[in-house]
N, C-alpha and C positions, 0 to 999 in steps of 0.2 A: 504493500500500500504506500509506503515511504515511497519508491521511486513514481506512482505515477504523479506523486502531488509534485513532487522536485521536477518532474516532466513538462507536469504544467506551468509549475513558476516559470518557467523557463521558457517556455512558448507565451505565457503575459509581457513578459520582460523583453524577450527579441525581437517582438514586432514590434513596437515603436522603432528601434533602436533600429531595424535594416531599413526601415521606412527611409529613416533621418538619414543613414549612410547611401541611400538610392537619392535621394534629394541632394545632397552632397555631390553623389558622381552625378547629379545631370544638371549641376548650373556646374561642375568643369567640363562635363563633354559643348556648353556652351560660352568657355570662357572665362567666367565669372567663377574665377578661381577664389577670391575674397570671403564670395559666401559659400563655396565646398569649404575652406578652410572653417567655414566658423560651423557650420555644422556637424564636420568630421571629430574637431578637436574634444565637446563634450563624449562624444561615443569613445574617444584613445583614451578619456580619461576613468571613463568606466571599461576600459579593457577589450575595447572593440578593436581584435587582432589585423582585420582590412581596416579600420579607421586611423589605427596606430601605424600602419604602413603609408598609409595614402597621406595623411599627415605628411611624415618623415619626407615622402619624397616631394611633397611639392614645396615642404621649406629647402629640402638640399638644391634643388632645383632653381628656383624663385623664380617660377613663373608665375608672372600675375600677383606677387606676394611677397614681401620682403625675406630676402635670404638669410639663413639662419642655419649654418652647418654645426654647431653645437648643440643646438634642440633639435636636428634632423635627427644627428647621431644616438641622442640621447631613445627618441621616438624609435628608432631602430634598434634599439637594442631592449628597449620593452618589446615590441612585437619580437623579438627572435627569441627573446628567454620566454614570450610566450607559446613561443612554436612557431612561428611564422618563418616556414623556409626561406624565401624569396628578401626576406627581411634578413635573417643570417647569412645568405649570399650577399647580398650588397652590401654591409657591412667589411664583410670579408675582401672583396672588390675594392673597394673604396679605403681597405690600411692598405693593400695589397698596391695598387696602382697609386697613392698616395693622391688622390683625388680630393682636394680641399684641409687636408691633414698630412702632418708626417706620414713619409712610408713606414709603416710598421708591420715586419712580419710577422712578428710574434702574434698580433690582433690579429693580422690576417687569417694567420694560420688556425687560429683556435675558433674564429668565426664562419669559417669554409668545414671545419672540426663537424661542426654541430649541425650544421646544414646537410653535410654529406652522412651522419650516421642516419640521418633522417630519406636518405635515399635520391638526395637531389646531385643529378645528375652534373651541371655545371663545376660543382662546389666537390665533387669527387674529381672528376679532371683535373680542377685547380688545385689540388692536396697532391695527386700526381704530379705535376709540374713541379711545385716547391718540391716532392721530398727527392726529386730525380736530378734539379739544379742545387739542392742543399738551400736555398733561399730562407732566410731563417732558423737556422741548424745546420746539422750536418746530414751530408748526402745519404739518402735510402732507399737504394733502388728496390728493393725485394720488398718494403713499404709503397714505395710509388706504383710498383705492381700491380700490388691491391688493390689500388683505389683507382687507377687506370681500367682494370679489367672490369671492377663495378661498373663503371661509367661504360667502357666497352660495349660490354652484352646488352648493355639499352639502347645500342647504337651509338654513341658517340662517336662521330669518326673522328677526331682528331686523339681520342685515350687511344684509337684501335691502331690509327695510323703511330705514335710512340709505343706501344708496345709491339708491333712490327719495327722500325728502328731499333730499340729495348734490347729485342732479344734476338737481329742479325747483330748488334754490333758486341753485348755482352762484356762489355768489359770487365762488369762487377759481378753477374752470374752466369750462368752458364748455359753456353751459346745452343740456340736451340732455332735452327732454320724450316722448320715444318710447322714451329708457333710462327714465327716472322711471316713466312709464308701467309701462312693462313688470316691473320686478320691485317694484313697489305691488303689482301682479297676479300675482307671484308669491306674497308674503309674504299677500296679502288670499286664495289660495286655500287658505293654509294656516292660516287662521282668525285670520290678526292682523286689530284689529276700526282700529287706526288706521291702520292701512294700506287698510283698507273705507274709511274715510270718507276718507280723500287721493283714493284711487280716485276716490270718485263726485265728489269738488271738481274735480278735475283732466279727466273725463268732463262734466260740468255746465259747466265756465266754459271749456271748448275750448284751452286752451292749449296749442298746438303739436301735437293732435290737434284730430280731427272732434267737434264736442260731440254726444253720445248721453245725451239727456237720461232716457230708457229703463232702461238700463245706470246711470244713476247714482240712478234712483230705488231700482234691485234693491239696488246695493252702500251706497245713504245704509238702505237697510232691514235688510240681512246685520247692518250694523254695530251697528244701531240695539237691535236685538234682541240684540247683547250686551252694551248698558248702557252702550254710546258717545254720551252725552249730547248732543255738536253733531250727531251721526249721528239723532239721534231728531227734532232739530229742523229738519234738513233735508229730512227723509223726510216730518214732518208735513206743512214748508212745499210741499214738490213737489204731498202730497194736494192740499192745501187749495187749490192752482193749478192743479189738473189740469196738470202739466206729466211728462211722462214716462209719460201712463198716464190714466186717470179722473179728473175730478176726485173727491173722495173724505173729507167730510165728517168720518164717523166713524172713518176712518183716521188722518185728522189729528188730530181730538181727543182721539186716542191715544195717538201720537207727542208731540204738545204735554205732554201732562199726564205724560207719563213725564220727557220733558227738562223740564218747571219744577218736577218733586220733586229736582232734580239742578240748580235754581237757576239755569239756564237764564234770563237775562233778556227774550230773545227770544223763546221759547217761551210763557215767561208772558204779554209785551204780545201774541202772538197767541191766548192764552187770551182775554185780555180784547175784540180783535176779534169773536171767533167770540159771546161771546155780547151782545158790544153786537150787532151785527147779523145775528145768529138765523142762523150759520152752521150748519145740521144741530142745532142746538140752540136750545131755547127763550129768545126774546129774555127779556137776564136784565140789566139795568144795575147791578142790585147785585153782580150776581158780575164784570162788567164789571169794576165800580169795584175792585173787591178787586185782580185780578191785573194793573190799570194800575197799583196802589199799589204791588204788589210788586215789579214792573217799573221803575218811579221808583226806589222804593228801592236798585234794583240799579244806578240808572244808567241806564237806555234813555231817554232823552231825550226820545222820541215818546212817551212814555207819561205823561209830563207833562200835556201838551195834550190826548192822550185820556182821560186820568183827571177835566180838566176838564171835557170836552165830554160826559162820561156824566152829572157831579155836577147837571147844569143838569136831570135827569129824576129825580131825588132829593131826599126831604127831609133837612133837617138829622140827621135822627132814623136816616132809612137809612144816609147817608153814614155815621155814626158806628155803625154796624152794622156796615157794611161793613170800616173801619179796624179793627175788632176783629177783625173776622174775617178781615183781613187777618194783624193780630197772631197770632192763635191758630194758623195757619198756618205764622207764621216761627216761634214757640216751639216749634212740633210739630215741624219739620222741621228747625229748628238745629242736630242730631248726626246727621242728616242727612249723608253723602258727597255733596260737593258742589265744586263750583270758583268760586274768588273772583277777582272781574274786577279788582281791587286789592291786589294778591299783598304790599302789606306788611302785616305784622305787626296783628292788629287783633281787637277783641272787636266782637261784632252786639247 
């Protein structure tokens, strides 16, 4: 008899109370942020776990409201000690990124903690991340495991796509390529495009699996086609060797020419193959010469030697054509999104 009267109170008591919190969200869905705040704030004060969230974030916010990340913080950490997931993620988020407060990982840590035993998917990746870079402690891969693979099997692709990295590269335990395998191919079916190109590395160079050169041509081409740059260049390279499938000319000179707008140094010294020796294209030493220059320039080493070995079918007058047009290509393409093989700091 006790629980149905406690049933009742509790159905007299919540309908005002979601009234007023529905009145609240529908003068913010029209702006009038002022009076959601003033309606929300009595409901956070009597423990209303959406009111004490919605609160929090429209002072962290300050839209429509004066800002106030002391009483946001404060609002958010009533909502999370009262369960409120989404409220112990942000929290966690907000030491973590040090978003309006010191960066603190310690809060971080213990507020991503409490979120993720609760089964919140974000807040379990994020525990993976600290304890696999040490951020806040010391490094714990066979912990970040854990809470990686939580988040994982809910689909996470990015826990799926680092525990495929995790466990080919193994430093700290023990290397296991048939897990790596496996949720690359998880993460790579839910359209992560680096988890495509791991895929077809890891299928291509056989390690610890069967090499299915087939299978890595498909996934070096899934990837490729979403502007996964090494993925364009592996997919050309495969054409261009008939390895996985046809050889395949104008496939390659497609895949080339997409990874050396993307700076690609590889890519380009096989641009300059294909038309030093009339690969599906018309023998062309001046165009040779151009993308062995750009290829030097990036570094490829072998493109040295072929940039000379084109220059010996060229006049002075070409050659110096050629350089400019090699120029006019890096000025064209210099804002260009691209990846630099020399990661400090540097003007082209």
């Amino acid at each position: 008899m006790k629980k149905l009267v406690c049933f009742a109170l509790f159905m007299v008591v919540s309908l005002p109370a979601f009234s007023d919190f529905e009145a609240g969200t529908a003068a913010a869905n029209k702006g009038d942020f002022k009076a959601a705040l003033q309606e929300w704030v009595p409901l956070a004060e009597n423990n209303h776990l959406e009111a004490q969230y919605s609160v929090a974030a429209l002072l962290f916010s300050g839209q429509g409201v004066k800002k106030d990340l002391n009483a946001a913080i404060s609002w958010f950490s009533k909502a999370a000690n009262n369960g409120h997931l989404q409220a112990s993620y942000t929290l966690g988020y907000i030491y973590y990124s040090g978003s309006g407060v010191a960066k603190d990982f310690d809060e971080a840590f213990k507020w991503f903690l409490l979120a993720a035993n609760r089964n919140h998917i974000e807040a379990q990746y994020s525990l993976g991340t600290m304890l696999v870079s040490g951020q806040g402690g010391t490094t714990d891969v066979a912990n970040a495991i854990i809470w990686f693979t939580k988040a994982a099997e809910q689909g996470h692709i990015l826990a799926q796509y680092n525990l495929g990295v995790i466990y080919s590269s193994a430093s700290k335990i023990a290397q296991d390529h048939q897990k790596s395998l496996s949720w690359f191919e998880k993460a790579a079916n839910q359209g992560h495009k680096e988890s495509q190109f791991n895929l077809g590395n890891v299928l291509m160079s056989g390690k610890g699996v069967d090499i299915d050169l087939k299978m890595a041509r498909e996934w070096f081409s899934i990837a490729a086609s979403q502007g996964h740059i090494e993925a364009q260049y592996s997919a050309g390279y495969l054409a261009h060797q008939g390895l996985g499938g046809e050889q395949d000319y104008k496939q390659a000179l497609g895949w080339f020419s997409r990874a050396a707008e993307g700076w690609d140094r590889d890519a380009q010294f096989h641009l300059g193959l294909m038309y030093k020796n009339a690969n599906g294209v018309a023998q062309d030493y001046k165009e040779a010469y151009k993308w062995f220059d750009l290829a030097a320039a990036a570094g490829h080493t072998d493109a040295h030697f072929m940039r000379s070995a084109v220059a010996v079918h060229l006049t002075k007058e070409v050659i110096s054509e050629s350089q400019q047009g090699a120029q006019s290509w890096f000025d064209d393409n210099h804002d260009t999104p691209h990846k630099h093989y020399d990661l400090k700091a540097h003007k082209h």
